[in-house]
C-alpha positions as a Markdown table, in Angstrom:
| # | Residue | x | y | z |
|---|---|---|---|---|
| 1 | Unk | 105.5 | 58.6 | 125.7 |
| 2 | Unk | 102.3 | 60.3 | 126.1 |
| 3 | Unk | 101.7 | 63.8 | 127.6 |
| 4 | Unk | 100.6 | 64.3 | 131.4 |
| 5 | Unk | 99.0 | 67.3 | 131.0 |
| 6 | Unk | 101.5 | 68.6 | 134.0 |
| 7 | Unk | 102.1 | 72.4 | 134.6 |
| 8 | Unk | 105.2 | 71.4 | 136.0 |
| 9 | Unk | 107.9 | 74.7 | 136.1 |
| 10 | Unk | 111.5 | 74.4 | 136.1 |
| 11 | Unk | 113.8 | 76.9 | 137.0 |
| 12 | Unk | 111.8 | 80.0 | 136.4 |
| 13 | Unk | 113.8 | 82.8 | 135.2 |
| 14 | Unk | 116.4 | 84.3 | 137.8 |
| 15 | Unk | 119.1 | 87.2 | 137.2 |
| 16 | Unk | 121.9 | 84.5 | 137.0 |
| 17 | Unk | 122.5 | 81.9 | 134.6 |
| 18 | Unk | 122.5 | 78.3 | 135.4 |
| 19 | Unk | 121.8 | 75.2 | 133.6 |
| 20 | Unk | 119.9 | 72.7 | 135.6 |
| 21 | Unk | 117.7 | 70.7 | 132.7 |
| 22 | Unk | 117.7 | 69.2 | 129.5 |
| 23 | Unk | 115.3 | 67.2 | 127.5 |
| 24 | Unk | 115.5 | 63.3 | 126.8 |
| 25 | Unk | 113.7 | 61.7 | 124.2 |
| 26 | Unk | 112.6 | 58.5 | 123.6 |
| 27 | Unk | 113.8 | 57.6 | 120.0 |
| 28 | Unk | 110.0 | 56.6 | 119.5 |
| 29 | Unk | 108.0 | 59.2 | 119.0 |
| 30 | Unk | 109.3 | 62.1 | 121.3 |
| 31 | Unk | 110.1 | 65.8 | 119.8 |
| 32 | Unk | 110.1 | 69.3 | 120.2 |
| 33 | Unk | 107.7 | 71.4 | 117.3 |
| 34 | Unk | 109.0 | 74.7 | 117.0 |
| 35 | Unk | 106.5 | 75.7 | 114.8 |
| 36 | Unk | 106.6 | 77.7 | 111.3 |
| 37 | Unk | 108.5 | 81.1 | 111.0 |
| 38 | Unk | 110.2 | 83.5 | 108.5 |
| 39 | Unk | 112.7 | 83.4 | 111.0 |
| 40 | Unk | 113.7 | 80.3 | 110.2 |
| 41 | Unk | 113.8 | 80.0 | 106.6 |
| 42 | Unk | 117.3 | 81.1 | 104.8 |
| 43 | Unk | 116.4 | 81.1 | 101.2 |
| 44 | Unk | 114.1 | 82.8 | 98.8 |
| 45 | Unk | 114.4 | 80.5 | 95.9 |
| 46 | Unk | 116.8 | 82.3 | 94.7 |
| 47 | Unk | 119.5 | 83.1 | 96.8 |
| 48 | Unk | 120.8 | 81.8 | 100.0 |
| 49 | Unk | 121.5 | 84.0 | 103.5 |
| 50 | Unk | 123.9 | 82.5 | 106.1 |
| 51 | Unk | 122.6 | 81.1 | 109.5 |
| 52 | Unk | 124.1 | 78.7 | 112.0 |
| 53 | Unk | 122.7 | 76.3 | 114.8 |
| 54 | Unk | 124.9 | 75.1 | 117.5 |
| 55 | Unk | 122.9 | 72.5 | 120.5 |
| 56 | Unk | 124.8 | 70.5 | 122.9 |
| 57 | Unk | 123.8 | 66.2 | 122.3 |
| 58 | Unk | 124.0 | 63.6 | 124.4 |
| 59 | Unk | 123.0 | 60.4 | 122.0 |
| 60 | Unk | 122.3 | 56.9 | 123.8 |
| 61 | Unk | 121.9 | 55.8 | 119.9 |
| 62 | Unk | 123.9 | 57.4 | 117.0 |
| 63 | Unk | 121.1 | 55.6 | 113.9 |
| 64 | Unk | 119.1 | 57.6 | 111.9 |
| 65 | Unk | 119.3 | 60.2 | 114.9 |
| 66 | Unk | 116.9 | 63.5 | 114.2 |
| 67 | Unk | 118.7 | 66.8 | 115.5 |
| 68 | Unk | 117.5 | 69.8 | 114.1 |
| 69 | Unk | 115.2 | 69.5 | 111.0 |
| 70 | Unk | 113.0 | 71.8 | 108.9 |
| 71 | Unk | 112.1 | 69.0 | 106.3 |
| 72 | Unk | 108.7 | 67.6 | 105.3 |
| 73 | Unk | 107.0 | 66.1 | 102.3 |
| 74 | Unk | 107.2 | 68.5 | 98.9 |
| 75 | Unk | 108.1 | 71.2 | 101.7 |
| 76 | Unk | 112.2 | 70.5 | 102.3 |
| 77 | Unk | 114.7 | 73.3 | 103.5 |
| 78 | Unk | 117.7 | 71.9 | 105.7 |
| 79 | Unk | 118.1 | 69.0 | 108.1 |
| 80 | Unk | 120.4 | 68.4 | 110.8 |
| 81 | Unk | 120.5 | 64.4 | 111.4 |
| 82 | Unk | 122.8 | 61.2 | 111.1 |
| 83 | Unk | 122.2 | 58.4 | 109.0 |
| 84 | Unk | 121.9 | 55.1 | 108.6 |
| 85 | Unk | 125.6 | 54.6 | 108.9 |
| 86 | Unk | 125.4 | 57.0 | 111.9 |
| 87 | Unk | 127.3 | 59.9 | 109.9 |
| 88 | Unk | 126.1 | 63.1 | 111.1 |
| 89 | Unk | 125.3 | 65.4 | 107.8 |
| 90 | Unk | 124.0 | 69.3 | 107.7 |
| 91 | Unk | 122.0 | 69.0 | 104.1 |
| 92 | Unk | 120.1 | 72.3 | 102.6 |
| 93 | Unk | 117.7 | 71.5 | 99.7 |
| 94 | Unk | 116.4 | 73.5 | 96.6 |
| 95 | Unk | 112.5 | 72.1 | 96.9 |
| 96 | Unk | 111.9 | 73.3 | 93.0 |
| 97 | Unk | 115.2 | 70.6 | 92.1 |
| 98 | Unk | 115.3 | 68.1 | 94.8 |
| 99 | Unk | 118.7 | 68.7 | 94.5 |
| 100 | Unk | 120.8 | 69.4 | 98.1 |
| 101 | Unk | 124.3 | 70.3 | 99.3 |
| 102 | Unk | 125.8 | 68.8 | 102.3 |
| 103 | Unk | 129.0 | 68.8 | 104.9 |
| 104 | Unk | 128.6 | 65.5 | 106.6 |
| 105 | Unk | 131.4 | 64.2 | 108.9 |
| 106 | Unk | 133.6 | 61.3 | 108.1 |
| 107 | Unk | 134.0 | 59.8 | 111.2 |
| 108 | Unk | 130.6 | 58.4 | 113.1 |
| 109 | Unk | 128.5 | 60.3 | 115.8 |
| 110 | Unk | 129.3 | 60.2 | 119.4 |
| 111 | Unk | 127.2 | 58.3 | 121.7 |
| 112 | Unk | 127.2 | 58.3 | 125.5 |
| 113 | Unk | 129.0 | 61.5 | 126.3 |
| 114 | Unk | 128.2 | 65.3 | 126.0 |
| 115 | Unk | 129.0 | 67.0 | 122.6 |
| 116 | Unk | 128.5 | 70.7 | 121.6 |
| 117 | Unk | 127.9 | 70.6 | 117.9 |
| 118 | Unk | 127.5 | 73.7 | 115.8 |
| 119 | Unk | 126.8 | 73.8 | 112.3 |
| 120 | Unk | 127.4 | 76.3 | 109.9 |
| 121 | Unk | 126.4 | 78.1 | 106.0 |
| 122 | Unk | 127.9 | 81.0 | 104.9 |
| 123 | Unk | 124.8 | 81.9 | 102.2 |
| 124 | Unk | 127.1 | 81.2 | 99.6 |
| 125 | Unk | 124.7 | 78.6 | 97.3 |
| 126 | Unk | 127.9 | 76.0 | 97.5 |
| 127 | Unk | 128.5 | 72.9 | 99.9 |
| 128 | Unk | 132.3 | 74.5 | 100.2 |
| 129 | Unk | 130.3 | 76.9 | 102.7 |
| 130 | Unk | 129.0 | 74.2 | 104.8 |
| 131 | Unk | 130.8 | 73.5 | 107.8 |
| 132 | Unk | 130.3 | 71.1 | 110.8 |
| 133 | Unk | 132.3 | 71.6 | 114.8 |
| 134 | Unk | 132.4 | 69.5 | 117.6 |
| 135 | Unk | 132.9 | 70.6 | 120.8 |
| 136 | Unk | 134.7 | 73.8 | 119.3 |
| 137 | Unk | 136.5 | 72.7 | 116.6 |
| 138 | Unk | 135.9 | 71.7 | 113.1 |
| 139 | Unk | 135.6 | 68.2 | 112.3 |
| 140 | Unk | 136.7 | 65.9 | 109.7 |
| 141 | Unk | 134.0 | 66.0 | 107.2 |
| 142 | Unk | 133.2 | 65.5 | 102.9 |
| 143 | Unk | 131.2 | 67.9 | 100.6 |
| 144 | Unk | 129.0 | 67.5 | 98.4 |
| 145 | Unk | 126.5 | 69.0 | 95.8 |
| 146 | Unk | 124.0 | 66.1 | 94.7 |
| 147 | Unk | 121.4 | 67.5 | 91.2 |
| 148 | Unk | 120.4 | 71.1 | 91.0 |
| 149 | Unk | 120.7 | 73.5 | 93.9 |
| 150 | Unk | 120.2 | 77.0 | 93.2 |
| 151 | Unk | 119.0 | 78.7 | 96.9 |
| 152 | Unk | 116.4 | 76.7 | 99.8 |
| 153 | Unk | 113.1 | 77.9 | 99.5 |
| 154 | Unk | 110.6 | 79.5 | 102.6 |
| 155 | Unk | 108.5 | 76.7 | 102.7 |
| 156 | Unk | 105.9 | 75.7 | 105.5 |
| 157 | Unk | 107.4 | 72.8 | 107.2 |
| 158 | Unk | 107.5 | 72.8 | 111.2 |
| 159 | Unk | 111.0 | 72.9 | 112.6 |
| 160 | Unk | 110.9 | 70.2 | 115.0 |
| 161 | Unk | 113.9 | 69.6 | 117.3 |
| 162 | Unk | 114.4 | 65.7 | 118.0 |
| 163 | Unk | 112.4 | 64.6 | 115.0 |
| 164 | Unk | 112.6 | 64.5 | 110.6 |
| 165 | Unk | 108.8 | 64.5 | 109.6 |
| 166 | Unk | 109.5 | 63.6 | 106.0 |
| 167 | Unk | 111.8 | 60.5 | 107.2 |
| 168 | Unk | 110.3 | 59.7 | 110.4 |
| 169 | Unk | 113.7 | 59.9 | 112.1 |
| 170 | Unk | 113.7 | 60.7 | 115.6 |
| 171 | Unk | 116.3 | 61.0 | 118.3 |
| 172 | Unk | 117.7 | 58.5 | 121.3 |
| 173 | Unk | 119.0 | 60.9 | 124.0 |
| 174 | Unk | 119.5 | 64.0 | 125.5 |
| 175 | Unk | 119.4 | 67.9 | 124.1 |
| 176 | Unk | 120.3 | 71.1 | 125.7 |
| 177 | Unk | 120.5 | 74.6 | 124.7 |
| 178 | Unk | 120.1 | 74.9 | 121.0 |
| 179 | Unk | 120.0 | 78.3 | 119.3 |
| 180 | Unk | 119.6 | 79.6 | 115.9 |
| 181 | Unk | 121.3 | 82.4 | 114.3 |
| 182 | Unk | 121.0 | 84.9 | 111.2 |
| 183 | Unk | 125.0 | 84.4 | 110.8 |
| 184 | Unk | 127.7 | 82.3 | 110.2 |
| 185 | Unk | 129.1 | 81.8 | 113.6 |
| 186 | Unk | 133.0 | 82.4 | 113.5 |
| 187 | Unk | 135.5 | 79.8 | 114.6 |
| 188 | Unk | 136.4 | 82.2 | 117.7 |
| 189 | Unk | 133.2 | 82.5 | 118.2 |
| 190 | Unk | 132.3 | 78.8 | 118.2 |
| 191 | Unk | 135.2 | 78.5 | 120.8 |
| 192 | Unk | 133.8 | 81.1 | 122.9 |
| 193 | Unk | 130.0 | 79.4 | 123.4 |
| 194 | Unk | 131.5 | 76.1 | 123.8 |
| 195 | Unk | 133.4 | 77.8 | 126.4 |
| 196 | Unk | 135.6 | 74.9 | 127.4 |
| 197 | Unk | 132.6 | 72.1 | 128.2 |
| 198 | Unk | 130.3 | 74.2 | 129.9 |
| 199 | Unk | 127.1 | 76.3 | 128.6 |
| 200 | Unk | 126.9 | 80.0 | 128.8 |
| 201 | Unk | 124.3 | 82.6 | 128.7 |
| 202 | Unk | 123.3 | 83.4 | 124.2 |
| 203 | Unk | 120.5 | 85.7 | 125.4 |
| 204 | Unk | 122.6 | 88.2 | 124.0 |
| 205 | Unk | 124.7 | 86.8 | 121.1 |
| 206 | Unk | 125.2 | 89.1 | 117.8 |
| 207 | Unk | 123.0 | 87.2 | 115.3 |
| 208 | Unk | 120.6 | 85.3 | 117.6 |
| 209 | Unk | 117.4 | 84.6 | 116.0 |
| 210 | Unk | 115.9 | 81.1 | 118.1 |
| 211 | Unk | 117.2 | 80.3 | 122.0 |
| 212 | Unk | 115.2 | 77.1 | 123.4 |
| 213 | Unk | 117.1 | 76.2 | 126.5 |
| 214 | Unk | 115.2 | 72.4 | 126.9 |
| 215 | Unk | 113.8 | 72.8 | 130.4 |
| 216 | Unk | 115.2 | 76.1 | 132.2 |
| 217 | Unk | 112.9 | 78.7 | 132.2 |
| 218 | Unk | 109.7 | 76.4 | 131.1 |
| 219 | Unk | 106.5 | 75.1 | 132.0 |
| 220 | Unk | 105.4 | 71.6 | 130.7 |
| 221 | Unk | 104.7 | 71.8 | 128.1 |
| 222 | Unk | 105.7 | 74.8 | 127.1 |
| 223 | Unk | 109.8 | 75.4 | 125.5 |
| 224 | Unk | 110.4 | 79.0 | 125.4 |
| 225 | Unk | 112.2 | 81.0 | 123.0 |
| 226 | Unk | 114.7 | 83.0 | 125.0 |
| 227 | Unk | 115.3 | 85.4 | 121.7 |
| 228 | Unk | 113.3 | 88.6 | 120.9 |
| 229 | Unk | 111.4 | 86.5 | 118.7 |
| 230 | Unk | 109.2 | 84.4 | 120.8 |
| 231 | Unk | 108.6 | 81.5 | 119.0 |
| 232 | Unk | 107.9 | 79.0 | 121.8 |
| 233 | Unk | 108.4 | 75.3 | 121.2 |
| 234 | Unk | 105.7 | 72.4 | 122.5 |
| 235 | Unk | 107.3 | 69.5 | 123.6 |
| 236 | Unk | 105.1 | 66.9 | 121.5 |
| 237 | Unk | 104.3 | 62.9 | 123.2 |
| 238 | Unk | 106.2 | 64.0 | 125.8 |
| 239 | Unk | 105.7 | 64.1 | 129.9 |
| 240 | Unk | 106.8 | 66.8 | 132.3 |
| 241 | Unk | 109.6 | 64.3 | 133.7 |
| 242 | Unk | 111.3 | 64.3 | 130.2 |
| 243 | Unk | 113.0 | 67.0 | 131.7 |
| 244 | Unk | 116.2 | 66.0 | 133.3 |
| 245 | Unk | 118.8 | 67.1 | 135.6 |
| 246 | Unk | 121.3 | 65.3 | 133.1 |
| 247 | Unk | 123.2 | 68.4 | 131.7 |
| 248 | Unk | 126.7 | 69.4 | 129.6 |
């Protein structure tokens, strides 16, 4: 879909929290680019630090679906993303090797309903550190080392929410408060955010590095990055009314 050019503003920030939007995409060509930032990169080439993502999904289609991706041509650090066979796999790659590790679940991705995923590296260089929850609670999942992995690199690739650049992968249906962190989230702490089904204020979470709350607190189209680190997303072949009132 192509932009409107809309200054549109939804929800403009007020003392409480609420969750009113969300963003759908298209499948097509629809995605959020976050942009290139230190803050985002885990790896020095040599060894690893821990981070975690967590983003509530709503998939109308569960194929080759882009969730949260920082992976482009000769420039590859993690993805976030199902595949083919609709299995839903958090890989981080050494770009010097080509060589990845993986948790990716066993069962197939969720369409049609709400899901708070959360996904989660400990720093430690192994796929034994990898670990994938939905709605709270680990899932069901393999791991694997495929070739050489040593630590991801900081390389230049956008992270784009919605979309894989290097596999043209995008992403049928709905996303809502994603967040990045420098940690690995705990299990009691993956409970607590999930928060029994319903979204709660990260603003302040121990560990937050990237808050994009897909349509509160933004202006077509402009996402903003609730963290102290301000690095705004731009929601790319996208229209104002791509932000919906269909939320967790």
């Amino acid at each position: 879909m192509l932009g409107l050019g809309s200054s549109l503003v939804r929800n403009i920030t007020s003392d409480a929290f609420s969750n009113s939007y969300s963003l759908n995409f298209d499948g097509v060509d629809d995605y959020v680019d976050l942009g290139d930032s230190n803050d985002f990169s885990f790896g020095d080439g040599s060894t690893d630090s821990a981070f975690s993502v967590s983003m509530w999904i709503k998939l109308a289609e569960g194929t080759k679906a882009a969730f949260f991706v920082k992976d482009a041509t000769s420039n590859q650090e993690y993805h976030i993303m199902s595949s083919a066979s609709d299995k839903l796999r958090f890989r981080l790659y050494d770009n010097d090797t080509g060589g990845f590790i993986q948790s990716q679940m066993d069962d197939n991705v969720s369409t049609g309903s709400w899901v708070y995923y959360t996904f989660t590296y400990d720093g430690s260089e192994s796929q034994a550190g990898i670990t994938i929850y939905a709605d709270g609670s680990s899932v069901t999942q393999t791991q694997v080392l495929s070739g050489s992995y040593t630590a991801m690199e900081n390389t230049t690739a956008d992270l784009r929410v919605a979309n894989a650049e290097r596999s043209n992968f995008y992403l049928n249906g709905d996303i809502d408060e994603v967040a990045l962190f420098n940690i690995e989230l705990s299990s009691s702490q993956i409970t607590d955010i999930y928060n029994s089904g319903t979204p709660t204020d990260l603003s302040d979470h121990t560990g937050l590095v990237g808050y994009w709350r897909m349509g509160d607190d933004a202006a077509y189209p402009t996402i903003p990055d609730k963290s102290s680190n301000s690095n705004n997303g731009t929601m790319t072949n996208m229209v104002s009314g791509d932000m919906t009132a269909d939320v967790p």
